[in-house]
N, C-alpha and C positions, 0 to 999 in steps of 0.2 A: 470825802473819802480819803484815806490816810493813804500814805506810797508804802507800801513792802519792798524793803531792801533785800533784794538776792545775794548771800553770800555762795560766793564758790571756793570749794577746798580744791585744790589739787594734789591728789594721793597720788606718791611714788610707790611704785611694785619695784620690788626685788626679788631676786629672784630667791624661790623657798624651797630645801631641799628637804626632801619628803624625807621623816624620821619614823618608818609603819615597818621598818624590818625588825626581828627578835629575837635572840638566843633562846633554844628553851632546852632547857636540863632535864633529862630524864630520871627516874627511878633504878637503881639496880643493885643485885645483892652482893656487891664485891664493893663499893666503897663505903667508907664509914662518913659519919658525921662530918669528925673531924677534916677529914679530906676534902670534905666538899667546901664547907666551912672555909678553910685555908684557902682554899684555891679560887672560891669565888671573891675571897677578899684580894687573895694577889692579880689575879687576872683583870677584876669586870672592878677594881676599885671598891667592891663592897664596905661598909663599915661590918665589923664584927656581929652586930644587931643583924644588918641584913643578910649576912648570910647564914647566921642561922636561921634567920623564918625561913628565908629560902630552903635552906635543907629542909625544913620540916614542910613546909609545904611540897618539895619535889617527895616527900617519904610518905606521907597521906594521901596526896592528890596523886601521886604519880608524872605528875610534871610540875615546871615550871618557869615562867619566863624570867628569867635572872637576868637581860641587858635590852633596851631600845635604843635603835641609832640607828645611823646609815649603814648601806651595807659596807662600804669598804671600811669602816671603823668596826664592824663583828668579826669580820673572816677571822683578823688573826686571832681575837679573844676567843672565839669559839675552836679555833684554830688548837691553841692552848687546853681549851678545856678537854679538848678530844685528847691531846698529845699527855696529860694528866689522867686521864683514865675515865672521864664523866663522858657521858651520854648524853651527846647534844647536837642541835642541829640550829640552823636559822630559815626561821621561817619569814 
């Protein structure tokens, strides 16, 4: 009969901060493309690309989640987006 070596790993935990909170952008008939556009690239670091699908998907869907992160990294960007005139919240 042959011996089976047991290997043991030892996994270190760190501690992992939950990233499940989300800006979501709403729909409404007072900003334009552009506005939102502009603003999700200044605020939430969008590239150009994504914040246009963003605006079109908040302009079809009626929402949309434009930032994932902890919550103290949303307040102010959502913070922003409200003080800019967009419709948002974190959920």
């Amino acid at each position: 009969m042959g011996t089976k070596e047991k290997t043991r790993t030892r996994v270190s935990q760190k501690e992992v901060t939950s990233i499940n909170n989300e800006i979501i952008v709403y729909n409404d008939d007072v900003n334009t493309f552009d506005h939102v556009i502009e603003t999700l690239i200044r605020v939430c670091d969008h590239t150009p690309e994504q914040a246009e699908q963003c605006s079109l998907i908040v302009h079809y869907n009626g929402k949309c989640t434009v930032k994932t992160d902890v919550l103290e990294k949303l307040k102010p960007q959502c913070s922003q987006l409200l003080e800019a005139g967009l419709s948002a919240e974190i959920v």
